[in-house]
C-alpha positions in Angstrom: 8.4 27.9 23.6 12.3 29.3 22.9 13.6 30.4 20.0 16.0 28.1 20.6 12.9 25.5 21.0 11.0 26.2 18.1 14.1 26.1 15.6 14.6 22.9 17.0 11.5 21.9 16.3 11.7 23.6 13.0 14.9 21.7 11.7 13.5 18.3 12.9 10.9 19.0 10.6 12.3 20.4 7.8 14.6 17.5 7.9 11.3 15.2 8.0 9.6 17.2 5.3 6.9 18.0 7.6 4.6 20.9 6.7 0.6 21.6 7.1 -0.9 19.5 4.0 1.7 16.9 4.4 0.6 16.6 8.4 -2.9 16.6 7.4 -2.5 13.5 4.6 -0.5 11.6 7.4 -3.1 12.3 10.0 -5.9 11.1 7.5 -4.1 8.0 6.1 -3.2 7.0 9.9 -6.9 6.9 10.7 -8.3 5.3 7.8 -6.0 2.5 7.4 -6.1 2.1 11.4 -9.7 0.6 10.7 -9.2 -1.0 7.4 -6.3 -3.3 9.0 -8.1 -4.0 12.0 -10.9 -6.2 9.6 -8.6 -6.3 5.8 -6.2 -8.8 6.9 -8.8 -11.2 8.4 -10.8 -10.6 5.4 -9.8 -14.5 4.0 -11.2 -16.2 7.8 -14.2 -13.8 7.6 -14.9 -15.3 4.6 -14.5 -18.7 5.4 -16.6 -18.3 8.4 -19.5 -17.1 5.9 -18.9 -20.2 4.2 -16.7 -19.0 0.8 -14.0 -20.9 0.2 -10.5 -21.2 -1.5 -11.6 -19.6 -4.6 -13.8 -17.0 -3.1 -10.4 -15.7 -1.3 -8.6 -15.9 -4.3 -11.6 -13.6 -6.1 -11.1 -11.0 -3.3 -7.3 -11.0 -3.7 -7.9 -10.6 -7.6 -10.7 -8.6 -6.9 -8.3 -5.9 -4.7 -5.7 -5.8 -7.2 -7.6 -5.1 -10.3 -9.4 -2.2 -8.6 -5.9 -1.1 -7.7 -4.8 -0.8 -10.8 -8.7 0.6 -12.3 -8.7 2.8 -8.9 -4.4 4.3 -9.4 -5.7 5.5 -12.8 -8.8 7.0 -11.6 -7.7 8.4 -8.7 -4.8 10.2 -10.4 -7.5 11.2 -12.9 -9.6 12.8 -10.1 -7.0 14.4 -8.8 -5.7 16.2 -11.9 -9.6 16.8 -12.5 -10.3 18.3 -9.2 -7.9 18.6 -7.3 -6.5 16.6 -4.2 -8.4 18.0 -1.4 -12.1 17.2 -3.2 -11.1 14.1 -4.9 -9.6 12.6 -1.3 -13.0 13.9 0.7 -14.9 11.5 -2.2 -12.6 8.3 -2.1 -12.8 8.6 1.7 -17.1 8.7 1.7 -16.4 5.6 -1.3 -14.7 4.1 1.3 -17.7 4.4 4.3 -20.1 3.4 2.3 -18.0 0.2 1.4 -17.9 -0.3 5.2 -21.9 0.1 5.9 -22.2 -2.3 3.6 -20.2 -5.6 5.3 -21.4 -4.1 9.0 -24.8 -4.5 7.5 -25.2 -7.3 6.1 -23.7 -10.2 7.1 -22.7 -12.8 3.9 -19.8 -13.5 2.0 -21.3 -12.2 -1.1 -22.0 -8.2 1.0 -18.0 -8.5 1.7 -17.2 -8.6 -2.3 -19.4 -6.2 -2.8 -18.2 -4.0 0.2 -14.8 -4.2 -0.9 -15.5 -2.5 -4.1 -15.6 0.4 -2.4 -13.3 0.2 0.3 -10.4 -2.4 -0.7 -8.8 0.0 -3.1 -8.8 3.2 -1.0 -5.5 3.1 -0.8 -4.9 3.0 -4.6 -7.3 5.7 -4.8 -6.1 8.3 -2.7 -2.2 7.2 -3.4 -1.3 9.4 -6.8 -3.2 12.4 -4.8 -1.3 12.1 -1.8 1.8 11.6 -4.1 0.5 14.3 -6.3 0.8 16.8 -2.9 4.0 15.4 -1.6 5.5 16.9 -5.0 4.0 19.4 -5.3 4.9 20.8 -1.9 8.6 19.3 -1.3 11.7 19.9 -2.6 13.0 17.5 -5.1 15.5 16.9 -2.7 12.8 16.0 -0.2 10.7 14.2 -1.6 11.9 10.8 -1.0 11.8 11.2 2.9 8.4 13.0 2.4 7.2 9.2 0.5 8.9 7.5 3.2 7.1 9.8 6.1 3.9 9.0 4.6 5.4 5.3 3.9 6.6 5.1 7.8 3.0 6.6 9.1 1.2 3.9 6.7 2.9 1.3 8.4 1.3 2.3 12.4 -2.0 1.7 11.6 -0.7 -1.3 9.4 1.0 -2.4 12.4 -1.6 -1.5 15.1 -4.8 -2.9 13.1 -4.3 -6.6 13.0 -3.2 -6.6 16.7 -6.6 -4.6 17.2 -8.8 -7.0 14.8 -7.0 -9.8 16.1 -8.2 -9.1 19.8 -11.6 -8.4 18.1 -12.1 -11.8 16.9 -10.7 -13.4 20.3 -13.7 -11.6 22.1 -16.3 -12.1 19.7 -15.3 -14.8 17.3 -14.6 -15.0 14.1 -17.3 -13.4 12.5 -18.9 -10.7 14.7 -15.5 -9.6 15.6 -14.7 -9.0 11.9 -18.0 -6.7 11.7 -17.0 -4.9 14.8 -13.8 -4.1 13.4 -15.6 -2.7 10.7 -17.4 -0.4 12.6 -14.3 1.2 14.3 -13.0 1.6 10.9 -16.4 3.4 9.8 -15.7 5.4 12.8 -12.4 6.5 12.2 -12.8 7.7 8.4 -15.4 9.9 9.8 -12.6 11.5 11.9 -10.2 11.2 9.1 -12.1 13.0 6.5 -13.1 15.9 9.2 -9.1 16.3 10.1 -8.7 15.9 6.0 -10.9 18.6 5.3 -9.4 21.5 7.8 -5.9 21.1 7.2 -4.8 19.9 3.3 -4.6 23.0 1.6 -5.1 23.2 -2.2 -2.1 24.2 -3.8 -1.8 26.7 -6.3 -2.1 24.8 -9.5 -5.4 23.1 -8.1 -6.8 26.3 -7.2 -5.8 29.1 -10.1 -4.9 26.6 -13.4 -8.5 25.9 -14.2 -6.8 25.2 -17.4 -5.0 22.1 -16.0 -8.0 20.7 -14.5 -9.6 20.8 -18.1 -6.6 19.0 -19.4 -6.8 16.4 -17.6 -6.4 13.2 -19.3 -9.0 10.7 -18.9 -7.5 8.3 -22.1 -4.6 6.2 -20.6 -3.6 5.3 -23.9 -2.8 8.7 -24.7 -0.6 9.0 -21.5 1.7 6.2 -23.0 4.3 8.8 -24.7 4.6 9.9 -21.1 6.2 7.1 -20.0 9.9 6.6 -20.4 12.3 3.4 -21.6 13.4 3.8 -17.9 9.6 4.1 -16.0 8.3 0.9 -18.4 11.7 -1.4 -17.0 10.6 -0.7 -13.8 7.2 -1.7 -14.3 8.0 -4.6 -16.1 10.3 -6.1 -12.8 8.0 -4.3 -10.6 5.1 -6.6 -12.1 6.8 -9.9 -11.6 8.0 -8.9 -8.3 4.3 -8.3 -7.4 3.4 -11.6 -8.9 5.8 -12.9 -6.5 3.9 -11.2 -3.5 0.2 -11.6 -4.5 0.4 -15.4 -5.2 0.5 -16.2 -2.0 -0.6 -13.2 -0.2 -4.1 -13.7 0.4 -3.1 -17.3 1.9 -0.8 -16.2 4.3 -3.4 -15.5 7.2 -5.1 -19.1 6.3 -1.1 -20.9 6.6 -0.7 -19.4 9.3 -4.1 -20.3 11.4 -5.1 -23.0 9.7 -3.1 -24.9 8.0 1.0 -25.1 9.6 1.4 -27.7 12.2 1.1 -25.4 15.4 -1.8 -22.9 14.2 -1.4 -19.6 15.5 -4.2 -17.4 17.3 -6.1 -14.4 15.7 -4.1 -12.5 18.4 -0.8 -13.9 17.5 -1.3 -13.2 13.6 -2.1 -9.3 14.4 1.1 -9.3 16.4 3.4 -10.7 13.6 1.8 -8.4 11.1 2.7 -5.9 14.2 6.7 -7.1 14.3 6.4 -6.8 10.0 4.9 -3.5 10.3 7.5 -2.0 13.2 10.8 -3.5 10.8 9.6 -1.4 8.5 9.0 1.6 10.8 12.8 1.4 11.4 14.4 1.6 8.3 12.5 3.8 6.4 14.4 6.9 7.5 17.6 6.3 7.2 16.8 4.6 3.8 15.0 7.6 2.3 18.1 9.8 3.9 20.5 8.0 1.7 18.6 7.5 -0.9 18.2 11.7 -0.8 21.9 11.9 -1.6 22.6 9.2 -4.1 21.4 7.3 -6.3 17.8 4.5 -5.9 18.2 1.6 -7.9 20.4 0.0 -5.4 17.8 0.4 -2.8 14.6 -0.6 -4.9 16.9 -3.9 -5.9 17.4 -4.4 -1.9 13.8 -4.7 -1.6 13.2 -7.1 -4.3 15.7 -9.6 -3.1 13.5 -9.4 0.4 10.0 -9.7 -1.6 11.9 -12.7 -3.1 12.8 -14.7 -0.5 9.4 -14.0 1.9 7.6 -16.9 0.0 10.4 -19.9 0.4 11.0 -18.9 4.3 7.4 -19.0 5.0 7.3 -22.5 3.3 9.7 -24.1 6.1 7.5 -22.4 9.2 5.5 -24.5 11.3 4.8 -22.4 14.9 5.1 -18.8 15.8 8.2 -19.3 17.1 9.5 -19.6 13.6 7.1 -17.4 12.3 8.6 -14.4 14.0 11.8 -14.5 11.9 10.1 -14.4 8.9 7.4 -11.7 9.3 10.8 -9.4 10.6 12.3 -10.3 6.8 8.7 -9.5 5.6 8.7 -6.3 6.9 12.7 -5.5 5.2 10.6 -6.0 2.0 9.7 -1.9 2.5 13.1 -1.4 3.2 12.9 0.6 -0.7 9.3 1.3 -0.9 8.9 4.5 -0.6 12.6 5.1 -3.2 10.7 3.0 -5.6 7.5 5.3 -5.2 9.8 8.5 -5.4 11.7 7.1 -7.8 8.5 6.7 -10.0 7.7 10.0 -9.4 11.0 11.5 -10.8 10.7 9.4 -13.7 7.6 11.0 -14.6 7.2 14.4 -16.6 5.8 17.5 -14.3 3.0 18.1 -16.1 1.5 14.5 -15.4 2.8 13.1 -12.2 -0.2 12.2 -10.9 -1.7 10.6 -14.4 1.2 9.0 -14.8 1.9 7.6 -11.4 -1.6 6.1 -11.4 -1.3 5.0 -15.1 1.8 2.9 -13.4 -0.4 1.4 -11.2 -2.8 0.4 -13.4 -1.0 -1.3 -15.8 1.0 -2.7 -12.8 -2.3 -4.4 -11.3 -4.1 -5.3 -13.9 -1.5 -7.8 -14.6 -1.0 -8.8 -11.1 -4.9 -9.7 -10.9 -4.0 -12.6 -12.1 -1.6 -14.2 -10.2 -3.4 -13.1 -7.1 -6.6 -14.9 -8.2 -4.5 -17.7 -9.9 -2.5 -17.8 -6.4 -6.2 -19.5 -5.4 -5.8 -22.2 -7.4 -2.2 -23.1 -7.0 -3.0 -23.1 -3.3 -5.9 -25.7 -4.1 -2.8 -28.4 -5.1 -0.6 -27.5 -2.6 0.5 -24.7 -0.6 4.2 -25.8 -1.1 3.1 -25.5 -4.8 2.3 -21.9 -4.1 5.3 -20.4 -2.6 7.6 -22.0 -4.9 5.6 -20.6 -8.1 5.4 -16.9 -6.2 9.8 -17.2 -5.3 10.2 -18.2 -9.3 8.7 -15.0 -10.3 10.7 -13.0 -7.4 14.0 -14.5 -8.5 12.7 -13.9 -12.5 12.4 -10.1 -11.6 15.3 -9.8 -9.1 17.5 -10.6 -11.9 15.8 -8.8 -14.3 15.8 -5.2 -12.5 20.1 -5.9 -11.8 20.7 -6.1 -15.5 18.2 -3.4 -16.8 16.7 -0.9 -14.1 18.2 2.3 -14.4 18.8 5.1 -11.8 18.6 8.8 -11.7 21.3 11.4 -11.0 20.6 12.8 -7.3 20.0 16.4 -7.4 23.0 16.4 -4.9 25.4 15.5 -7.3 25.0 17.3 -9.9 
């Protein structure tokens, strides 16, 4: 290769915010969520193939988003404790284990009990992998370094359902589900291997013993660390997530069983594949101009489309229609990752991590509710539902314009 070549190559990804341990997270989190999505998102027809129910769903959904926010908190714990490389090679074996479990045995009751250990991964291994992009990047980076790992998310996000989907069209509905769980047993395998060789520790993980030892393990005590500003944005940030998890574990079950032109398993995977590529395509230039000004504008963006996912679902009856309204899903991430970074600003150096996952925590163990709650509004109507889940979107929306606050770009100071 040139010089000419490799400064090329160089600028492209300094620009990106590309550099070994951020290569190696991306690698890791594209395999392991490749396998989770190919089975997660059919999780709620798996289940009603095992012979659960509406309320069984709605336990999952709960289920997932309480250990979010019990997993954030201990998996910024863990990484403060010791260090990201270690504690991402333990979620990941948390993780296979979880997967044995469904290949394994067959019932609805194995998947609940599966999930505890492999729902959450991403909750888990997020305030690490946050934890690293901040430590390694630039302040002025580290929004398109979130929105790398945001953009690289979204592949296997996009990818999996299409995958699972053609699963269950060759072996049905339940045996396809376990075969997609295998692949995904496969690929964290691979993922942990790649995870191992190229994330470097940093130099706080491996010569601050002292920080290790600090680490908090009380989240009460991390309170203090959490600004006016942080606690506004978790505060619209919960009803906005109210809004999503109401209805989120239905979606797959309006779609394929309930809407007047049921779509295939292999029609699902491929809107969650058109959601999943709308995102792929705004996330840089969003985290580019978020970089040089200010976030709040973008995070707001994003709630509007969170908002208004629920009431355009309502009035979809075929795939043709469907199509439209899994693109304006996937402008929901159009300010993901600026939220993300934008929590990360927010919170004191010292305790990123902690508090990031602290975030979390308190973020889902509210949102449990509605998403098991979201079973029973579903059992009176699924119109009932949506509206309840766009109430809370608009409460939030409004909420975040007249008290979210931004932060000073390092660019314009």
């Amino acid at each position: 290769m040139t010089s000419l070549s490799k400064n090329r190559v160089r600028s492209v990804a300094d620009f990106l915010a590309l550099k070994r341990s951020t290569l190696g997270i991306l690698a890791m989190v594209a395999l392991v969520l490749l396998g989770e999505r190919m089975a997660e998102r059919f999780l709620p027809i798996y289940l009603l193939a095992l012979g659960g129910g509406p309320l069984v769903i709605g336990l999952l959904n709960g289920l997932d988003n309480f250990l979010s926010a019990v997993y954030s908190f201990l998996g910024g714990y863990l990484s403060d404790r010791l260090g990201t490389r270690r504690a991402l090679l333990y979620f990941n074996l948390a993780a296979m284990f979880g997967f044995c479990i469904v290949i394994f045995i067959p019932s609805w009751q194995a998947v609940i009990v599966g999930a505890v250990f492999f729902l959450s991964w991403s909750a888990i291994s997020l305030p690490a992998t946050m934890k690293l992009i901040t430590e390694v990047l630039p302040l002025e980076k580290r929004t398109m370094g979130v929105s790398m790992l945001a953009l690289v998310r979204r592949i296997p996000m996009a990818l999996g359902p299409l995958l699972g989907g053609v699963c269950i069209g060759l072996w049905g509905e339940r045996d396809g589900v376990r075969a997609a769980f295998v692949v995904a047993l496969l690929l964290a395998v691979c993922a942990t291997v790649i995870q191992q060789r190229f994330i470097e520790d940093t130099p706080s993980e491996s010569t601050k013993e002292r920080d290790r030892l600090a680490a908090e393990r009380n989240p009460l005590k991390l309170m203090h660390y959490m600004g006016t500003d942080l606690k506004r944005l978790l505060v619209s940030d919960i009803l906005i997530r109210y809004c999503e998890q109401i209805p989120y574990a239905f979606v797959v079950v309006w779609c394929m069983k309930t809407i007047a032109e049921p779509v295939t398993a292999v029609q699902f995977g491929l809107l969650t594949s058109i959601e999943m590529l709308t995102a792929l395509l705004i996330y840089v230039p969003v985290a580019y101009m978020a970089d040089k000004g200010g976030k709040k504008i973008f995070v707001l963006i994003t709630f509007v489309f969170f908002t208004l996912f629920p009431l355009a679902l309502l009035f979809c009856q075929s795939f043709a229609l469907l199509v439209p309204v899994f693109v304006l899903r996937g402008l929901k991430e159009f300010g993901e990752p600026t939220r993300k970074a934008l929590i990360m600003d927010l919170a004191p150096e010292e305790r990123k991590a902690a508090v990031f996952g602290l975030y979390y925590m308190l973020r889902d163990i509210v949102v449990a509710v509605a998403a098991f709650g979201g079973a029973f509004l579903w059992m009176i109507s699924p119109t009932v539902n949506f509206l309840v889940a766009f109430v809370f979107g608009v409460i939030g929306t409004v909420g975040y314009a007249l008290w979210g606050r931004d932060i000073a770009s390092p660019t314009d100071s």
